[in-house]
C-alpha positions in Angstrom: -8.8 -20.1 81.5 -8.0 -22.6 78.5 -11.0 -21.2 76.5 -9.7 -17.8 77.4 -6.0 -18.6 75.9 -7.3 -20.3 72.9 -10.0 -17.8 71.9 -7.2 -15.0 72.1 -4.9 -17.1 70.0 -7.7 -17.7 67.5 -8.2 -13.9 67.5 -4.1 -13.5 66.6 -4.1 -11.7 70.7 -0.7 -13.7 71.0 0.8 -11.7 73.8 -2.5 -12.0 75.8 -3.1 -15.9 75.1 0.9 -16.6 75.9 0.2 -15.1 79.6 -2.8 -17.3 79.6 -1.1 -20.2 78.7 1.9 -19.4 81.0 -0.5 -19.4 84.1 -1.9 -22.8 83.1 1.1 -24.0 82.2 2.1 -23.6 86.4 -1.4 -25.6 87.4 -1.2 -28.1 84.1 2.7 -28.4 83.2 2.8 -31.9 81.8 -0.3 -31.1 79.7 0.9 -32.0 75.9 -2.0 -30.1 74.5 -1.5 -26.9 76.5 2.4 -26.6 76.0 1.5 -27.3 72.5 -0.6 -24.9 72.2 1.3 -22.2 74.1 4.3 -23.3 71.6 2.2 -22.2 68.9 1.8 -18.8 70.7 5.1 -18.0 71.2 5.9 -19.3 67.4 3.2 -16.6 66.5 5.3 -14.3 68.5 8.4 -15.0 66.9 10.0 -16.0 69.8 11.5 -19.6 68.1 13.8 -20.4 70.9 10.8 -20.7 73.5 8.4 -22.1 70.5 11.2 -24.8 70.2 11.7 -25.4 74.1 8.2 -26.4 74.5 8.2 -28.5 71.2 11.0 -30.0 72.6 9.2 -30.4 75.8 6.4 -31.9 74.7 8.5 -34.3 72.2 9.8 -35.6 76.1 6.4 -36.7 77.0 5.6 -37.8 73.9 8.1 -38.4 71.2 6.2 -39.0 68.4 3.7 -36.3 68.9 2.9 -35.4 65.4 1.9 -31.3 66.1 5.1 -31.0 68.3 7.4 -32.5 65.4 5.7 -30.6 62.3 5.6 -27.1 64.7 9.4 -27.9 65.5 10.3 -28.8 61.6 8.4 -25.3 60.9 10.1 -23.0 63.1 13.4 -24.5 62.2 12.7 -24.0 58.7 11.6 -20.3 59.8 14.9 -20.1 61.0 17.0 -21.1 58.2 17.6 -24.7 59.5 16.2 -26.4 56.4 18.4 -30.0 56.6 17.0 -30.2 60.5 13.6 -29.1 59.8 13.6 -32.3 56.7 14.6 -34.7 59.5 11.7 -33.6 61.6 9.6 -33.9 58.7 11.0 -37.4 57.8 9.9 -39.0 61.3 6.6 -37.6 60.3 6.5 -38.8 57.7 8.0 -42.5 58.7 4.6 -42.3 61.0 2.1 -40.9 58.1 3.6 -41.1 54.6 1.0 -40.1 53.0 0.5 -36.6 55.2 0.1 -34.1 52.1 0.9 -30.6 54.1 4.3 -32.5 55.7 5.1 -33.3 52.3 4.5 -29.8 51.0 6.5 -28.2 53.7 9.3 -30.5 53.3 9.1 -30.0 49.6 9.8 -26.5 50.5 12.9 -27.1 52.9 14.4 -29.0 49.9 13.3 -26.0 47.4 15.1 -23.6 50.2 18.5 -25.7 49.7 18.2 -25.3 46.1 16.9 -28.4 44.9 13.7 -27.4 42.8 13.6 -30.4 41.1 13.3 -32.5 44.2 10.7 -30.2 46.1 8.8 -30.3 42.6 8.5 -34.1 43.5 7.3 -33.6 46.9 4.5 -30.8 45.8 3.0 -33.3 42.9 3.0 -36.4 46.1 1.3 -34.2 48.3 -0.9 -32.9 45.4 -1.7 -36.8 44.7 -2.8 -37.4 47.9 -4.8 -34.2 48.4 -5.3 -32.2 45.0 -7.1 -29.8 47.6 -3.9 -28.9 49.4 -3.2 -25.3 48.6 0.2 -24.9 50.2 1.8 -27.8 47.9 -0.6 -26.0 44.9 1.0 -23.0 45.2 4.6 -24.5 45.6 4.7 -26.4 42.9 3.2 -23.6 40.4 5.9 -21.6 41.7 8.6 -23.8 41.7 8.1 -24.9 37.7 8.4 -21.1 37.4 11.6 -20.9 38.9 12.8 -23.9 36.9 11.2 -22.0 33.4 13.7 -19.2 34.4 16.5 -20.9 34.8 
């Protein structure tokens, strides 16, 4: 059934692979990897409050799982919550400094609450690190364009 839920997830069949994952959830519920995963599903779905209840769940288990913390700083910062998302993103990064997409993303929290500057900072660390990293490549092109404007 695992196979099953993860092959519909890769193929973006979210409401199929969250059923999936539900049913194994009943048989395996203490599996970090499945409630993970299933997080994922539901964060595909756009249903954040049950995306962040198994983050959160998983984060009991395990509190410094690093998927649970970076998918719970990313659906916060789906939902607006940009100063929580950057503390998620902190203990990430207090565990792995030099993790180049954590420090993209939370270069983009900070660009969110208006500090280009900073986030500009964050994009050229992550970009230092990993000068493949397209998310902090875009970013930072975009935020010295919004700085040019200004």
């Amino acid at each position: 059934m695992l196979e099953i839920a993860s092959q519909l997830s890769e193929d973006e069949k979210y409401v199929q692979a969250a059923k999936y994952y539900k049913n194994i959830l009943q048989i395996e519920h203490d599996n970090i990897g499945i409630i993970n995963d299933y997080g994922v599903t539901l964060q595909n779905l756009g249903r954040y409050n049950h995306a962040l209840a198994m983050y959160d769940r998983v984060l009991n288990l395990e509190p410094k799982n690093m998927n649970a913390l970076i998918n719970k700083g990313s659906v916060l910062h789906t939902l607006g919550k940009y100063f929580e998302a950057i503390s998620y993103y902190d203990i990430v990064l207090n565990i792995d400094k030099n993790n180049p997409i954590v420090l993209a993303y939370k270069g983009l929290c900070i660009g969110e609450t208006g500090n280009i500057s900073l986030a500009i900072k964050y994009f050229k660390k992550a970009l230092s690190i990993d000068n493949q990293c397209e998310l902090a490549e875009i970013s930072f092109k975009t935020a010295k364009c919004i700085i040019k404007s200004q």
